[in-house]
N, C-alpha and C positions, 0 to 999 in steps of 0.2 A: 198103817200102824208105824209107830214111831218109836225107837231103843237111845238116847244118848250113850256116847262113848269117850271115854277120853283116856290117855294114856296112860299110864303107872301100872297099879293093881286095882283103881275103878273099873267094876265091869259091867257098868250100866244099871240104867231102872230098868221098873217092868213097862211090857209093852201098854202105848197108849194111842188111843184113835186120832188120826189127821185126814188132809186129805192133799191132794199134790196136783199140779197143772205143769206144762209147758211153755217156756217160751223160746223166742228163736226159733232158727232153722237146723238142719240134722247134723251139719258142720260145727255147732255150741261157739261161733265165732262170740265175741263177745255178752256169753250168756254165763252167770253163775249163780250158785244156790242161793235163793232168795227166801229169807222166812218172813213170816209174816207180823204184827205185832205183838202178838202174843206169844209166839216165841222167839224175837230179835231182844227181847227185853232189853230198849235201849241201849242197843251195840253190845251188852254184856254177855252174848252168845255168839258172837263175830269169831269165828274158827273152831267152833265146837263142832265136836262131829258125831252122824248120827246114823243111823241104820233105819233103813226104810223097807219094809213089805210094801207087797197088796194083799187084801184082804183075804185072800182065796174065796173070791168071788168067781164063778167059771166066765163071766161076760165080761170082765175084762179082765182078769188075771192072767198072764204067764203060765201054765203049769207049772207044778210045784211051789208056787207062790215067790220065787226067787227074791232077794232083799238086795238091798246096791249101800253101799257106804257113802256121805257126802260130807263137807265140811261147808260150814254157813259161810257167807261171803258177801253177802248183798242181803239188803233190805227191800222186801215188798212191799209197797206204802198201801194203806187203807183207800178205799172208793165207796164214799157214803152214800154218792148216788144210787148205788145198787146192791141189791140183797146180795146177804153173805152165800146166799147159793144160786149165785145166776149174776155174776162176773163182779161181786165185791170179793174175794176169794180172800184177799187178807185184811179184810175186817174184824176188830176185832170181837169176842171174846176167840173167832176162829182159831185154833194151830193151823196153819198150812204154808208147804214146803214148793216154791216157783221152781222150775231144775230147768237144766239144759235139757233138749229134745232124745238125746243118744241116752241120758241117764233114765229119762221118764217110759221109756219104748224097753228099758229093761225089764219094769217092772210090767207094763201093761201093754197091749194094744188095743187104743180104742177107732175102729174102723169109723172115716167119716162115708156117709150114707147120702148122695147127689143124686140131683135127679139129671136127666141128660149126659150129652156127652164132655170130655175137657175142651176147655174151650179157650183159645188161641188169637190175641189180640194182639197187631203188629201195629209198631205207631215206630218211629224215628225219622231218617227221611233215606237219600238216594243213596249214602254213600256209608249209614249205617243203620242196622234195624233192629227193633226189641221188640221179642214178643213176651205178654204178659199170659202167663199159663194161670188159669184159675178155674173152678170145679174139679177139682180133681178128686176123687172117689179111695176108700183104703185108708190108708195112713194117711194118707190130703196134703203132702209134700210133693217135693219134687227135690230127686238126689241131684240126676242131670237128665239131661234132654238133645237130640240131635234132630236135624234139618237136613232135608233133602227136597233138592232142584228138580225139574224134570230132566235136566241136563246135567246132573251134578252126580256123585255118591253120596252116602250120608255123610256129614261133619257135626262135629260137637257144637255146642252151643256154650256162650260162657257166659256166668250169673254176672246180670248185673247190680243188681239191688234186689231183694228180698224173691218174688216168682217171677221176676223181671232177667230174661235171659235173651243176650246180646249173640246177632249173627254178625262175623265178620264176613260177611262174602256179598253181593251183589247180586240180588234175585228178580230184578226187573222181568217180565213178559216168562216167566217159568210157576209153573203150578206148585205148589208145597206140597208135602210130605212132613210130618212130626211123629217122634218115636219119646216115649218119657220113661222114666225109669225112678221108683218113689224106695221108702226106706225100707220099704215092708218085700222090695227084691222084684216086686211086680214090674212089667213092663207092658206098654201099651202101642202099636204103634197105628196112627192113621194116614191114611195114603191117596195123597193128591185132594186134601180135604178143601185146599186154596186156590181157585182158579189162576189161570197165567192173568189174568188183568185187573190180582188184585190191588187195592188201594189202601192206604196208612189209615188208621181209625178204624178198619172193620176188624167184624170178629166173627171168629170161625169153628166150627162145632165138632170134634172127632168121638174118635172111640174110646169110652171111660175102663177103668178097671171093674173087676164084679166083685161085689161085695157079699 
C-alpha cells in the first residue's frame, strides 16, 4: 500500500494498492527507489516521497504492518518479455516500487526456501581465492562470511563482487571450514566441508539455515 507525501500542509491521499521487490545487496551500495512506469510519470515524480506498508498479510508482513518513508530516485524500466507478475514488475499499467534491500526487509521478510545445503564454489588461482557462496536458505543473502584452515583460526572473508567473497590467505593442502552469517542474524557454520586436496572449480555442499 502506497500514501504520497510531500512537504507544506499536503498530507497525502488515501491509501492505494502496489506492490514492492528488491534489488541489491543488504549494504543498498548503489541501490535507490526505483518506480515503475506508472508511477515515474515521466520523471515528474523524481523526489516525491511516499509511505509504504505491507499489507498485514501474516506470511509476509512484519508485525504490526510497520510503513518506511522513501523518496523516488530512479526509474524502473518495463520488461515486455514477462508478465507483470512473474519478473515484468514494472510494466506498465502496474504501480510498483524497486527499493534497496535494508528498506524492503523493513517491511517484510520473505524467507527464500532451498533445497540442500550452501554451497561453496572456490575458483581464482594460488596466490588468491574466491569463493562463490550460493543456495543459501532465509533471507538468501549473505551479510559476511569467514574461512577456516585446518591450520588457521577463523578469518573474515571480503566481498568481492556480488556472493563472490575474496580469501586473502593461502590454503594450499588445508581442508576448509566456512561460517556465513545473512541479514535475518542467522548464522550457519560448516566444518571441514573441503578436503586438503581441493582443487579451483569445484563446489562444495555445507550446512544450510532452517527455514
Amino acid at each position: 500500500m502506497v500514501d504520497a507525501r510531500f512537504p507544506g500542509n499536503y498530507e497525502g491521499g488515501p491509501w492505494q494498492s502496489a506492490h514492492a521487490t528488491f534489488y541489491g545487496g543488504s549494504d543498498a551500495s548503489g541501490t535507490m527507489a526505483a518506480l515503475s512506469t506508472a508511477l515515474f510519470n515521466s520523471g515528474l515524480t523524481c523526489g516525491a516521497c511516499f509511505e509504504l506498508k505491507c499489507a498485514n498479510d501474516p506470511r509476509w508482513c512484519h508485525p504490526g504492518s510497520p510503513s518506511i518513508l522513501i523518496t523516488a530516485t530512479n526509474f524502473c524500466p518495463p520488461n515486455y518479455a514477462l508478465p507483470n507478475d512473474n519478473g515484468g514488475w514494472c510494466n506498465p499499467p502496474r504501480p510498483h516500487f524497486d527499493l534497496a534491500m535494508p528498506m524492503f526487509l523493513k517491511l517484510a521478510q520473505i524467507p527464500c526456501r532451498k533445497r540442500g545445503g550452501i554451497r561453496f564454489t572456490i575458483n581464482g588461482h594460488r596466490y588468491f581465492n574466491l569463493v562463490l557462496i550460493t543456495n543459501v536458505a532465509g533471507a538468501g543473502d549473505v551479510v559476511n562470511a569467514y574461512v577456516k584452515g585446518s591450520r588457521t583460526n577463523w578469518m573474515p572473508m571480503s566481498r568481492n563482487w556480488g556472493s563472490k567473497l575474496a580469501i586473502k590467505c593461502r590454503f594450499g593442502c588445508q581442508s576448509l571450514s566456512f561460517r556465513v552469517r545473512s541479514s535475518d542474524r542467522r548464522s550457519s557454520a560448516s566444518y571441514n566441508i573441503v578436503p586438503s586436496n581441493w582443487q579451483f572449480g569445484q563446489t562444495f555442499t555445507g550446512k544450510n539455515f532452517r527455514v
